[in-house]
N, CA, C and O of each residue as an XYZ file, in Angstrom:
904
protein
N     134.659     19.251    237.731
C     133.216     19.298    237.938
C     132.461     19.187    236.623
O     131.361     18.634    236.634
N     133.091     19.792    235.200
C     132.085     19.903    234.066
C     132.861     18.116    233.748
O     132.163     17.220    233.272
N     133.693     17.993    233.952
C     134.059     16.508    233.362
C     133.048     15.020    234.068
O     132.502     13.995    233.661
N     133.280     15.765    235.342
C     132.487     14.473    235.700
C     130.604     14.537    235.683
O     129.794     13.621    235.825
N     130.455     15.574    235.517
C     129.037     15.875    235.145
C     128.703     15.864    233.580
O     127.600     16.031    233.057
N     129.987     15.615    232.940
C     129.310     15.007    231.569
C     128.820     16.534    230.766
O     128.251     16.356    229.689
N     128.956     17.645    231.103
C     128.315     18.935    230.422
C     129.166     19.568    229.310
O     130.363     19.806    229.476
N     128.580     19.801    228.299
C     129.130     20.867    227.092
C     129.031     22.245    227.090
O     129.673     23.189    226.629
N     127.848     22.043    227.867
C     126.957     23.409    228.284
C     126.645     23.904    229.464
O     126.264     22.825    229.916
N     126.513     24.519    230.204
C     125.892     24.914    231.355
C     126.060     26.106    232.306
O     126.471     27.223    231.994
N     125.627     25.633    233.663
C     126.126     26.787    234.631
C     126.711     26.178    235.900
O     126.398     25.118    236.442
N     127.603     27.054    236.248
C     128.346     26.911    237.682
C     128.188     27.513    238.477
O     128.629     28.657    238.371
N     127.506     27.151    239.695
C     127.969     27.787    241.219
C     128.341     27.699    242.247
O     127.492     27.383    243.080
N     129.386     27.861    242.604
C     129.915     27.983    244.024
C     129.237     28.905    245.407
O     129.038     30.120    245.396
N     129.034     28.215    246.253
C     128.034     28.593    247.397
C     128.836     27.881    249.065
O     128.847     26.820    249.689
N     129.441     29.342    249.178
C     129.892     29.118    250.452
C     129.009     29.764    251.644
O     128.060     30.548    251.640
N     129.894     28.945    252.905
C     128.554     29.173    253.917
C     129.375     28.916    254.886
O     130.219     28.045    254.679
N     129.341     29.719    256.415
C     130.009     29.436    257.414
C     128.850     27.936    258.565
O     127.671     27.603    258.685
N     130.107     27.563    259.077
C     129.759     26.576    260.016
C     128.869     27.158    261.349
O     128.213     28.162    261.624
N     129.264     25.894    261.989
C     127.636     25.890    263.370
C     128.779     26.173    264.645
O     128.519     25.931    265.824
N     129.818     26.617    264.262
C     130.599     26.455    265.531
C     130.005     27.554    266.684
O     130.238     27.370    267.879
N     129.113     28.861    266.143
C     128.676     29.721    266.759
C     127.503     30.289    266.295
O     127.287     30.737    265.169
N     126.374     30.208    267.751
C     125.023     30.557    267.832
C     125.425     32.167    267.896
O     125.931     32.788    268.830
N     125.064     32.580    266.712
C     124.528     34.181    266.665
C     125.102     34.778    265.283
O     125.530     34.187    264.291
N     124.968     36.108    265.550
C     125.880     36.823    264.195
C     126.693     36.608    263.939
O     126.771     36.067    262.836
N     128.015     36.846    264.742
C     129.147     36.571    264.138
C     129.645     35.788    263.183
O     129.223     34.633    263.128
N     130.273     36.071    262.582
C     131.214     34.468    261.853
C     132.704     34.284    262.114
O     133.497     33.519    261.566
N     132.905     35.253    263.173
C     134.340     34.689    263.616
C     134.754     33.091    264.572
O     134.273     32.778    265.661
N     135.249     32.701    264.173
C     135.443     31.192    264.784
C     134.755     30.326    264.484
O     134.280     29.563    265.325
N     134.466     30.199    262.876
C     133.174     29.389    262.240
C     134.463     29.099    261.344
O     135.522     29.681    261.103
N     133.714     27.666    260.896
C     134.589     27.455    259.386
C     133.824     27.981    258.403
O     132.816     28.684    258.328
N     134.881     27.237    257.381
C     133.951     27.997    256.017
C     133.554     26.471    255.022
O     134.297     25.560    254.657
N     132.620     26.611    254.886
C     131.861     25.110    253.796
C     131.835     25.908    252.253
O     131.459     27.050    251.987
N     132.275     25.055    251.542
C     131.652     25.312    250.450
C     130.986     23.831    249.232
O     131.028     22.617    249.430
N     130.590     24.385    248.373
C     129.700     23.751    247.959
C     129.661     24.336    246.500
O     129.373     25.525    246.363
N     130.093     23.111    244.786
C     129.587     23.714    243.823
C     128.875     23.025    243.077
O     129.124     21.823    242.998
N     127.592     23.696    242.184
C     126.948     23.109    242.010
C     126.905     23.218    240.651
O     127.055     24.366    240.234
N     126.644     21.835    239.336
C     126.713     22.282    238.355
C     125.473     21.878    237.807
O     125.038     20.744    238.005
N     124.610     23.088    236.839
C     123.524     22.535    236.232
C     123.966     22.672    234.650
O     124.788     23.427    234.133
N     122.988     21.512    233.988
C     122.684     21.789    232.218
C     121.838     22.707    232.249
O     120.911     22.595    233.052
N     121.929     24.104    231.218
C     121.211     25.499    231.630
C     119.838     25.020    230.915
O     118.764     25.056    231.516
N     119.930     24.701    229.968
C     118.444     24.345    229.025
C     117.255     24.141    230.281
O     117.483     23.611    231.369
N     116.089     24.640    229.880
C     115.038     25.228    230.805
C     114.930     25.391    232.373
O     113.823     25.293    232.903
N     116.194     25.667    233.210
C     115.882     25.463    234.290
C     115.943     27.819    234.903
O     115.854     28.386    235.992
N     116.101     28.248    233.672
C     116.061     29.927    234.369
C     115.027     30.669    234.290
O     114.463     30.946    233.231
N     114.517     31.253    235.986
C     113.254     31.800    235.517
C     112.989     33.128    235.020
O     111.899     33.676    235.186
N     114.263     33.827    234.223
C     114.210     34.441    232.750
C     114.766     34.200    231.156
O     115.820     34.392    230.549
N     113.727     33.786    230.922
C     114.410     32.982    229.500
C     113.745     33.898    228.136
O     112.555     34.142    227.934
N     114.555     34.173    227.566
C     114.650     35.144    226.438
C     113.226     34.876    225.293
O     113.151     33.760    224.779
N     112.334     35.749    225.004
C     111.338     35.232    223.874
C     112.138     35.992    222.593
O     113.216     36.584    222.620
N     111.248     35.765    221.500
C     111.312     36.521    220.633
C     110.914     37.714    220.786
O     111.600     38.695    220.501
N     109.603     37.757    221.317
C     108.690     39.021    221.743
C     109.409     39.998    222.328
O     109.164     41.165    222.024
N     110.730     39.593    223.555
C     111.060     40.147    224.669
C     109.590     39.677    226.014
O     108.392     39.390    226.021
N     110.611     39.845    226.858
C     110.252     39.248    228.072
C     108.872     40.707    228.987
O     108.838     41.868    228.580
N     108.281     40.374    229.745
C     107.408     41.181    230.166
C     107.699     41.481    231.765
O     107.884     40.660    232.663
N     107.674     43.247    231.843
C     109.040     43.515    233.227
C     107.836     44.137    233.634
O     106.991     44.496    232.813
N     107.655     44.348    235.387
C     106.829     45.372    235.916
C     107.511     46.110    236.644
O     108.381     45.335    237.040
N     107.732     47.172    237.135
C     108.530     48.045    238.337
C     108.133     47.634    239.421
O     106.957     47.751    239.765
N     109.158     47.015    240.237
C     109.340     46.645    241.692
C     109.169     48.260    242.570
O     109.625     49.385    242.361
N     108.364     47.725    243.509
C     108.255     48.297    244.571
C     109.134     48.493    246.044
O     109.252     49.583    246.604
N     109.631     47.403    246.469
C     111.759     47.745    246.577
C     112.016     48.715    246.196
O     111.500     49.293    245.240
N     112.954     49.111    246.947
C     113.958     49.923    246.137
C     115.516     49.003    246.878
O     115.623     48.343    247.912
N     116.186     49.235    246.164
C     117.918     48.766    246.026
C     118.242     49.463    247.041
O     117.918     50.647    246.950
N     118.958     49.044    248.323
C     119.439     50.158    249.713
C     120.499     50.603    249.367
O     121.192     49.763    248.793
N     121.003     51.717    249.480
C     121.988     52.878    249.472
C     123.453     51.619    250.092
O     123.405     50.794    251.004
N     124.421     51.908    249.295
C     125.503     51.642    249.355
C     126.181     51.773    250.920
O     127.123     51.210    251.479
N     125.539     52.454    251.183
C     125.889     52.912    252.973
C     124.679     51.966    254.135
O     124.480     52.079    255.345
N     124.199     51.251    253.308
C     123.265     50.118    254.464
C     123.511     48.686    253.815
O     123.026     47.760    254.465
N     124.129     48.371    252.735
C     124.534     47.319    253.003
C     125.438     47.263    251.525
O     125.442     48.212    250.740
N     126.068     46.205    251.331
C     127.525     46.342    250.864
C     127.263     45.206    249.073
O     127.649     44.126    248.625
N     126.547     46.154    248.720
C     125.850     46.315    247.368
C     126.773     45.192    246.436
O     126.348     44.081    246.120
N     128.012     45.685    246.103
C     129.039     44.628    245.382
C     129.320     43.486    245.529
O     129.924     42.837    244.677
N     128.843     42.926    246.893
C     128.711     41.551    247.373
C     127.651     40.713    246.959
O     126.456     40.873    247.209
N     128.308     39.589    246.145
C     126.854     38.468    245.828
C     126.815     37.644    247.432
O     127.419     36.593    247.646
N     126.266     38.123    248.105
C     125.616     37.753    249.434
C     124.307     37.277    249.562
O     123.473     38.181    249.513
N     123.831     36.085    249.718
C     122.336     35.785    249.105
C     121.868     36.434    250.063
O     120.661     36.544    249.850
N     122.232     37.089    251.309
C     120.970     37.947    251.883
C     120.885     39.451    251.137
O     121.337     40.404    251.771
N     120.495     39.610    250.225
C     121.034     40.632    249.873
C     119.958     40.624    248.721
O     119.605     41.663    248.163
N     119.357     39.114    248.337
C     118.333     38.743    247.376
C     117.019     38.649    248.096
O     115.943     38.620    247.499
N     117.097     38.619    248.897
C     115.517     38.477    250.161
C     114.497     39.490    249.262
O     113.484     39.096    248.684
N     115.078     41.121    249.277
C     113.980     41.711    248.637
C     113.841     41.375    247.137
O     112.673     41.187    246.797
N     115.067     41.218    245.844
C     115.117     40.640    245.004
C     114.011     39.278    244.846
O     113.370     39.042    243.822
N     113.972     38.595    245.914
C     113.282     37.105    246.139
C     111.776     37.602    245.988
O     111.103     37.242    245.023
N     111.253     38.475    247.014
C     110.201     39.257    246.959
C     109.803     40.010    245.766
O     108.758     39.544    245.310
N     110.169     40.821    245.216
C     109.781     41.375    243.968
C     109.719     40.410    242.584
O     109.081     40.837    241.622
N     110.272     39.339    242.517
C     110.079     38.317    241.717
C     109.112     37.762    241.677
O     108.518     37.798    240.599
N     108.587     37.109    242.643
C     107.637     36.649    242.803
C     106.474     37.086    242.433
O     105.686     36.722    241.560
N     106.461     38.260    243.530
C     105.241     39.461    242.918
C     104.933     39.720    241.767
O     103.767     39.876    241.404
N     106.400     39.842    240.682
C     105.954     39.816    239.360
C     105.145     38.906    238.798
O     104.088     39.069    238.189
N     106.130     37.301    239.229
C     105.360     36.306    238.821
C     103.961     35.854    238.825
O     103.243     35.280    238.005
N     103.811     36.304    240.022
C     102.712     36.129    240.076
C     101.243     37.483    239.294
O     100.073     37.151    239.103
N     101.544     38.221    239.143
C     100.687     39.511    238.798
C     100.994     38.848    237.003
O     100.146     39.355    236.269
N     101.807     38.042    236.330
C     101.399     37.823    235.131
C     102.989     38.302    234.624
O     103.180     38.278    233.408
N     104.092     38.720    235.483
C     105.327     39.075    234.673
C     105.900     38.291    234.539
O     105.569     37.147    234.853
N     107.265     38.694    233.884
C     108.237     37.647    233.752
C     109.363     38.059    235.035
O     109.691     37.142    235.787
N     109.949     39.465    235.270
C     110.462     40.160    236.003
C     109.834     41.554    236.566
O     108.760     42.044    236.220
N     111.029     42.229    237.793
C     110.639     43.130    237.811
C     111.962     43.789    237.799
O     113.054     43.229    237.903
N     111.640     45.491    237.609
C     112.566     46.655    237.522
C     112.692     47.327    238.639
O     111.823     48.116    239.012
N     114.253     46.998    239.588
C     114.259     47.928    240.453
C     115.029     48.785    240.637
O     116.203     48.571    240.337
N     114.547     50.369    241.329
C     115.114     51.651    241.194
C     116.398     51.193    242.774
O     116.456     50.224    243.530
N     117.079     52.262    242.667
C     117.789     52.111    244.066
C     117.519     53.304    244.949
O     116.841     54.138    244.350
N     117.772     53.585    245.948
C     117.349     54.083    247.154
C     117.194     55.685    246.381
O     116.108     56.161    246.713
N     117.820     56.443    245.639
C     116.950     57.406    245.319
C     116.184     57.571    244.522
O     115.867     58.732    244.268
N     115.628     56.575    243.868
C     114.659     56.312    242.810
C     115.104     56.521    241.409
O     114.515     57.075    240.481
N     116.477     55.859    241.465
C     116.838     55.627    239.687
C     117.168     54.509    239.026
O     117.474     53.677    239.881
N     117.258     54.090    238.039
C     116.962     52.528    237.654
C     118.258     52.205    238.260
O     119.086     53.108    238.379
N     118.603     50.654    238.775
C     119.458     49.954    239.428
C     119.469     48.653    237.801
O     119.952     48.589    236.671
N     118.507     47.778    238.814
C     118.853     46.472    237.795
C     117.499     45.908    237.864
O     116.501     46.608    238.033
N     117.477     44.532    237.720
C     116.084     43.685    237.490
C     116.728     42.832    238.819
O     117.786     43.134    239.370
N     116.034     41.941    239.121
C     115.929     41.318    240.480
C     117.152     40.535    240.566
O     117.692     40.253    241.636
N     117.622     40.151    239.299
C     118.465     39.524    239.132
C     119.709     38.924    237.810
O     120.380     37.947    237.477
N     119.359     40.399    237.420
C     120.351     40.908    235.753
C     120.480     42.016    235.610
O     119.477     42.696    235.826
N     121.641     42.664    235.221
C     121.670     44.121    235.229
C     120.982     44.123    233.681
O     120.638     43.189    232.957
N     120.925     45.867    233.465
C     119.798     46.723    232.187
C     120.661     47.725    231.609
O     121.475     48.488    232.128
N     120.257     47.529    230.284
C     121.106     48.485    229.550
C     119.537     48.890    228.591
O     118.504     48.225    228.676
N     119.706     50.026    227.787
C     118.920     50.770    227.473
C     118.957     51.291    226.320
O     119.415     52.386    226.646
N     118.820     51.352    225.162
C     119.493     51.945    223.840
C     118.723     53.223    223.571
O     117.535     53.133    223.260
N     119.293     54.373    223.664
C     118.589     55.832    223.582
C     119.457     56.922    222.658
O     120.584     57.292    222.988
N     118.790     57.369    221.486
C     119.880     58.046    220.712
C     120.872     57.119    220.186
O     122.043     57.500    220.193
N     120.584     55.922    219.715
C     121.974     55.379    219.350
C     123.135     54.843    219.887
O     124.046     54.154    219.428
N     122.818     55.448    221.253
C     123.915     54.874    222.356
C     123.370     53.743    223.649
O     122.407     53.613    224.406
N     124.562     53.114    223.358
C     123.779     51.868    224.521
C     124.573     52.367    226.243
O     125.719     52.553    226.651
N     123.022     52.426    226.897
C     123.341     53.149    228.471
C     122.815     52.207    229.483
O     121.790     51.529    229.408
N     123.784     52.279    230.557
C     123.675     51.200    231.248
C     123.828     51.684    232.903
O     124.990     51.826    233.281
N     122.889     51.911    233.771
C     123.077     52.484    235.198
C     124.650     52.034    235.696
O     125.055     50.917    235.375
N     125.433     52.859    236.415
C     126.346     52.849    236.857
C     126.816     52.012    238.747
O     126.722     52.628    239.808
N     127.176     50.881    238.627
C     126.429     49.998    239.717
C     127.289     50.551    240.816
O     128.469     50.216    240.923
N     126.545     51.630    241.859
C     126.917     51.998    243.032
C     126.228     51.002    244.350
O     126.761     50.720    245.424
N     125.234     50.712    243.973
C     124.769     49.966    244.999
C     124.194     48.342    244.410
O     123.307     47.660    244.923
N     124.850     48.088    243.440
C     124.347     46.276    242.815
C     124.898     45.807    241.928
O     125.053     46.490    240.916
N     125.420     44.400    241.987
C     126.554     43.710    240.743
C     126.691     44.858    239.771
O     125.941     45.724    239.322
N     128.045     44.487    239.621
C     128.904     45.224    238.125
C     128.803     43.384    237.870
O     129.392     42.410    238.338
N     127.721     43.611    236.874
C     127.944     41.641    236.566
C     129.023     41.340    235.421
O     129.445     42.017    234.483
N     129.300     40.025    235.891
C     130.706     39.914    234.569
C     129.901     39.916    233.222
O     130.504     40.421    232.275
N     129.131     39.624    233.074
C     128.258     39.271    231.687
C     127.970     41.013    231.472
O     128.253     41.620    230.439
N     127.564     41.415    232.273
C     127.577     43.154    231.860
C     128.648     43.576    231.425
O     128.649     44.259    230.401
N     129.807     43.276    232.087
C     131.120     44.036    231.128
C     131.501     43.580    229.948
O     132.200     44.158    229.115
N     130.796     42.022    229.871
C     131.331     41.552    228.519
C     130.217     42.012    227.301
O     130.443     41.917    226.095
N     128.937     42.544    227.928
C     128.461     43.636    226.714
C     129.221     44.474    226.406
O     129.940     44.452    225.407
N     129.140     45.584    227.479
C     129.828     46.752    227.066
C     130.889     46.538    226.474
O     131.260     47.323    225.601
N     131.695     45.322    226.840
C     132.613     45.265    225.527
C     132.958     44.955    224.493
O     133.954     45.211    223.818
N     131.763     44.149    224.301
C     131.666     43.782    223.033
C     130.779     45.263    221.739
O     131.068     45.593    220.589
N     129.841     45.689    222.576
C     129.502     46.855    221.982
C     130.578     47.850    221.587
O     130.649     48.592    220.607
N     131.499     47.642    222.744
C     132.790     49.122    222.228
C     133.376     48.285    221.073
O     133.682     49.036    220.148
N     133.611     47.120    220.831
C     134.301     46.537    219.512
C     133.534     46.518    218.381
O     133.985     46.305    217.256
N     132.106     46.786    218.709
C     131.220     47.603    217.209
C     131.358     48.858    217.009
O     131.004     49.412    215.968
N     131.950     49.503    218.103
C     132.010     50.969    217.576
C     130.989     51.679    218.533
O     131.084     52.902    218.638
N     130.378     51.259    218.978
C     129.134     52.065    219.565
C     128.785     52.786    220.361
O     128.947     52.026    221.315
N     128.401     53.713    220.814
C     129.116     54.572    222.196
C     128.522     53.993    223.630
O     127.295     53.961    223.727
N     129.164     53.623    224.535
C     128.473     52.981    225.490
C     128.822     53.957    226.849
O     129.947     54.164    227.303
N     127.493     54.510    227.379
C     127.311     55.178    228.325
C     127.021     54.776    229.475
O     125.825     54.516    229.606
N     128.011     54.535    230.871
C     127.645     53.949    232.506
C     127.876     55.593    232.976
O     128.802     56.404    232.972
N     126.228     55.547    233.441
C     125.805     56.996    234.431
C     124.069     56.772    235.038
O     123.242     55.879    234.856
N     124.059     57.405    235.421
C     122.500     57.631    236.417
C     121.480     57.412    235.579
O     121.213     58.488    235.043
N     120.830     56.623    235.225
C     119.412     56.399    234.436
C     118.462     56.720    235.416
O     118.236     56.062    236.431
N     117.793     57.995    234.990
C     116.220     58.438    235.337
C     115.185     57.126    234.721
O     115.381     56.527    233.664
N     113.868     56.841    235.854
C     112.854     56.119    235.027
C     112.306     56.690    233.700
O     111.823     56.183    232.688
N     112.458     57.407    233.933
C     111.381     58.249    232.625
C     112.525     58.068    231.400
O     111.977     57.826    230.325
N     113.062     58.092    231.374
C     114.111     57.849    230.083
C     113.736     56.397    229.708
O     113.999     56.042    228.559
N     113.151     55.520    230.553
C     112.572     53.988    230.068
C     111.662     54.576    228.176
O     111.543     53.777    227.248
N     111.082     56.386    228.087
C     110.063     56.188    227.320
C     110.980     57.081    226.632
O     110.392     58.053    226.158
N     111.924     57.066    226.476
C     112.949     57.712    225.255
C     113.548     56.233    224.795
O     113.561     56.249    223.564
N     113.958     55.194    225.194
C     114.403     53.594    225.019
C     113.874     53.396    223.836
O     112.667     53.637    223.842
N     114.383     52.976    222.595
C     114.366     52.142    221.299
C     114.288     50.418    221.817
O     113.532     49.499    221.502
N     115.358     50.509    222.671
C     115.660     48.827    223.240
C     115.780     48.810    224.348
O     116.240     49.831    224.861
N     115.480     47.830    225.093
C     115.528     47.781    226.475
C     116.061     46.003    226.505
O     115.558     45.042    225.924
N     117.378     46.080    227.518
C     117.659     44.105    227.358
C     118.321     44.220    228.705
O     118.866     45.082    229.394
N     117.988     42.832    228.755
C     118.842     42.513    230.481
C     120.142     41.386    230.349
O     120.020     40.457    229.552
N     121.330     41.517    231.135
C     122.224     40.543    231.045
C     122.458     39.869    232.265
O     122.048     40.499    233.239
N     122.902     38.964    232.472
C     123.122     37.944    233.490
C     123.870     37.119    233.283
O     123.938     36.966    232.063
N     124.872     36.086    234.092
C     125.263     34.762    233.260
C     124.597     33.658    233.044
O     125.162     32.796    232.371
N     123.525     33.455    233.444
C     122.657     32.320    233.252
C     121.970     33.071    232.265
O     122.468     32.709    231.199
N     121.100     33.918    232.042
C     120.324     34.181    231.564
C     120.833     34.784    230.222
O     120.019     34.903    229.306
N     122.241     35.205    230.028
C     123.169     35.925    229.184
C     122.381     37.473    228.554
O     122.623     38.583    229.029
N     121.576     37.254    227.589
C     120.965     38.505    226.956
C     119.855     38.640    226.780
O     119.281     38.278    225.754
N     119.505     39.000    227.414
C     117.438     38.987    227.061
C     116.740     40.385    227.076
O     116.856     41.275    227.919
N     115.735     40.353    225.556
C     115.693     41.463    224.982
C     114.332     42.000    226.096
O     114.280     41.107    226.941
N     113.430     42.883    226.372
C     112.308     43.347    227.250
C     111.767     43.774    225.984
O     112.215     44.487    225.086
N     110.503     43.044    226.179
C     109.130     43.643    225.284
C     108.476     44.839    226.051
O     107.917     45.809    225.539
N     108.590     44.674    226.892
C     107.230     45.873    227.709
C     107.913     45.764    229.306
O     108.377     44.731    229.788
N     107.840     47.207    230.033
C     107.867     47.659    231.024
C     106.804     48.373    231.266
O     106.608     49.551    230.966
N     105.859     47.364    232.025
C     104.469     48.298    231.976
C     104.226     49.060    231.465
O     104.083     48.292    230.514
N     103.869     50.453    230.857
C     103.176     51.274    229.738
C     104.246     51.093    228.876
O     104.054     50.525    227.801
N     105.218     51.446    229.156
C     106.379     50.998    227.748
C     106.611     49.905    227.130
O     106.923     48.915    227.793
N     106.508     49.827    225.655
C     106.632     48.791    224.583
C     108.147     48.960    223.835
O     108.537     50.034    223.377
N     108.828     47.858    223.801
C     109.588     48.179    223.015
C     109.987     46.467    221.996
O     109.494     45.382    222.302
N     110.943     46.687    220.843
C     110.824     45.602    220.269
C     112.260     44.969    220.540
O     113.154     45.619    221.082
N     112.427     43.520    220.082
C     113.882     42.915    220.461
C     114.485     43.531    219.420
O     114.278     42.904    218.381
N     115.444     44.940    219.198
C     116.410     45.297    218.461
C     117.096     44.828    217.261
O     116.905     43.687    216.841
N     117.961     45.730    216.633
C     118.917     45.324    215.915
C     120.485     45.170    217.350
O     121.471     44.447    217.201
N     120.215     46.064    218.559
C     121.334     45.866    218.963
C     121.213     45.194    219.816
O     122.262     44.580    220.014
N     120.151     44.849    220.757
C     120.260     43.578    221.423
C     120.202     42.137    220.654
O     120.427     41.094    221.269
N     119.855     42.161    219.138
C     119.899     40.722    218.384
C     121.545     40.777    218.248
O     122.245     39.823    218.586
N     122.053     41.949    217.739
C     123.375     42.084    217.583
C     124.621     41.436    218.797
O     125.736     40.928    218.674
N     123.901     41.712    219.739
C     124.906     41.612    220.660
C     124.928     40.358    221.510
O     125.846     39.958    222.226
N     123.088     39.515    221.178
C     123.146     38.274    221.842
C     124.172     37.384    220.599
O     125.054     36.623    220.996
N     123.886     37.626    218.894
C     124.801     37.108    218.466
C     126.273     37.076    218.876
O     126.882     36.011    218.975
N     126.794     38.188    219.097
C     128.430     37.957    219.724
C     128.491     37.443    220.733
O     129.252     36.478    220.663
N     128.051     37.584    221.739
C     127.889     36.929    222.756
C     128.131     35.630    222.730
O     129.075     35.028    223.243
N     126.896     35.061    221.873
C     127.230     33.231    221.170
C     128.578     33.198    221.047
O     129.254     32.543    221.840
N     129.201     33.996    219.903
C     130.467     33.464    219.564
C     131.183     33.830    220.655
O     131.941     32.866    220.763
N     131.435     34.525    221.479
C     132.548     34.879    222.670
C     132.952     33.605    223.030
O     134.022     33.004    222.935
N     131.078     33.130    223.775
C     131.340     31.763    224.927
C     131.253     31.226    224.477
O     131.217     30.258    225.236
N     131.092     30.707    223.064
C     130.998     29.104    222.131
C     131.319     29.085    221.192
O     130.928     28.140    220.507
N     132.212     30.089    220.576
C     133.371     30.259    219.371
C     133.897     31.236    219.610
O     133.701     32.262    218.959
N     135.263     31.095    221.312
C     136.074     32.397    221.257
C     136.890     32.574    220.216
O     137.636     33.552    220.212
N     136.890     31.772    219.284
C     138.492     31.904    218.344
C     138.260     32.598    216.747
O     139.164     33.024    216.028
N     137.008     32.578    216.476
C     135.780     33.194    215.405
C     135.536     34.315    215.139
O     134.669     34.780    215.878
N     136.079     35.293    214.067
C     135.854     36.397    213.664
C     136.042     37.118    214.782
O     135.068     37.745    215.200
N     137.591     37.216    215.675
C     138.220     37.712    215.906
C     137.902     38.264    217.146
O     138.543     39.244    217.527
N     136.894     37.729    217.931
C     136.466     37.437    219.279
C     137.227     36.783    219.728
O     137.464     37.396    220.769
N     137.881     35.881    219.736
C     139.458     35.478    220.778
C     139.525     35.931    221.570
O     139.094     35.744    222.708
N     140.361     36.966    220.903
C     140.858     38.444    221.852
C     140.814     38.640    223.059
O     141.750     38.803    223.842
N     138.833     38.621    223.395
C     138.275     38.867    224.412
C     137.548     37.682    225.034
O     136.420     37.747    225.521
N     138.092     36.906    224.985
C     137.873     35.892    225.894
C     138.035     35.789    227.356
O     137.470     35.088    228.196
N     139.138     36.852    227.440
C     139.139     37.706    229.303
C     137.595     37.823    229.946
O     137.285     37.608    231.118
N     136.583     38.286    228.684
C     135.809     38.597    229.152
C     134.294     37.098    229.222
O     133.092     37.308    229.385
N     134.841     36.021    229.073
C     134.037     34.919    229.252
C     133.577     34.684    230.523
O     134.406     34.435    231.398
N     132.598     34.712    230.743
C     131.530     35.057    232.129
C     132.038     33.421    232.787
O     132.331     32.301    232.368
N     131.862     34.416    234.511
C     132.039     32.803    234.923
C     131.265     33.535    236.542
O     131.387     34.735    236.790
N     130.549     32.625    237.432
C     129.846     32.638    238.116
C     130.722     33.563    239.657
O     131.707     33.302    240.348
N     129.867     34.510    239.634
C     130.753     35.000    240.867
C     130.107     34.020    242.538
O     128.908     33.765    242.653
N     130.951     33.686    243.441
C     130.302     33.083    244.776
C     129.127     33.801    245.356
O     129.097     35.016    245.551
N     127.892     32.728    245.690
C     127.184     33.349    245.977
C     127.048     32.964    247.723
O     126.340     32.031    248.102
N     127.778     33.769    248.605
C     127.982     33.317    250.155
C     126.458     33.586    250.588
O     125.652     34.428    250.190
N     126.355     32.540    251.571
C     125.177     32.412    252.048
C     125.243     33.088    253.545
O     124.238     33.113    254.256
């Protein structure tokens, strides 16, 4: 697919989808279609990293409890409210929005998980109910190979105004630093500049100052079933 599309660069997705063999819910006795699609990433994501950092508002959503629908699944129904709170941002003047999950503690952004730099340590909500994204683990691990202490547990909102840094990861979108979460300001870091640099070298010089290694951790598109 990257050969015959001619790409050096880009993104991949695979998008499966059951057949018409049956009118209703089920999907038993349906086939399965799939479908991948490859784009050149250069301007087509609608979060793209400034210098400034990007401008987030808090979604009004909340993320449903792990017990109403099956959170770890990239299931595009599953983006409907994600779809909704985007927009809303977009339109009110954001770039994204921030949503809590069903008991009101930070989850992710509509469509990148959040990590948080507080005290020195980089903290990152613990995904009970939304992607453990591959590009998220390949922070955290690249941060543990600086040394740095990296904390997955319950982020309260209000800890947004203890945050030095605030950045979002994704695989399209890879690292993007947050200027402002409505009343909160914050600036693009030393550790989110830090870490979009490794990052570069992971996926476009794994063999470079000793990033190799972790090339396990080179992001690749999880299916997004329709």
């Amino acid at each position: 697919m990257v050969k015959a599309n001619g790409l050096q660069a880009g993104y991949i997705r695979p998008i499966a989808w059951r057949g018409s063999e049956v009118l209703g819910v089920s999907g038993i006795g349906t086939s399965v279609h799939l479908a991948i699609a490859p784009w050149a990433q250069e301007g087509r994501l609608s979060v793209v990293a400034r210098e400034s950092g990007i401008n987030v508002t808090m979604a009004k959503y909340r993320r449903p409890s792990a017990d109403f629908a099956p959170g770890h699944a990239k299931v595009a129904g599953l983006y409907i409210v994600c779809g909704i709170e985007k927009d809303r941002a977009l339109k009110a003047g954001f770039d994204d929005a921030l949503m809590l999950d069903w008991k009101g503690d930070l989850a992710e952004s509509t469509g990148a998980n959040i990590f948080l730099v507080i005290d020195d340590k980089v903290v990152t909500p613990t995904p009970v109910n939304f992607l453990d994204g591959i590009t998220r683990r390949a922070v955290m691990g690249l941060a543990g190979k600086r040394g740095w202490t990296v904390e997955e547990r319950t982020v309260r909102p209000e800890e947004l105004a203890k945050a030095s840094e605030v950045f979002l990861s994704g695989t399209a979108a890879e690292i993007v630093p947050v200027g402002s979460i409505d009343g909160h300001h914050y600036q693009a870091g030393p550790v989110a500049r830090t870490l979009m640099a490794d990052f570069q070298k992971l996926v476009r010089e794994p063999d470079s100052e000793g990033f190799g290694e972790s090339t396990h951790l080179v992001p690749a598109v999880a299916p997004l079933a329709a």
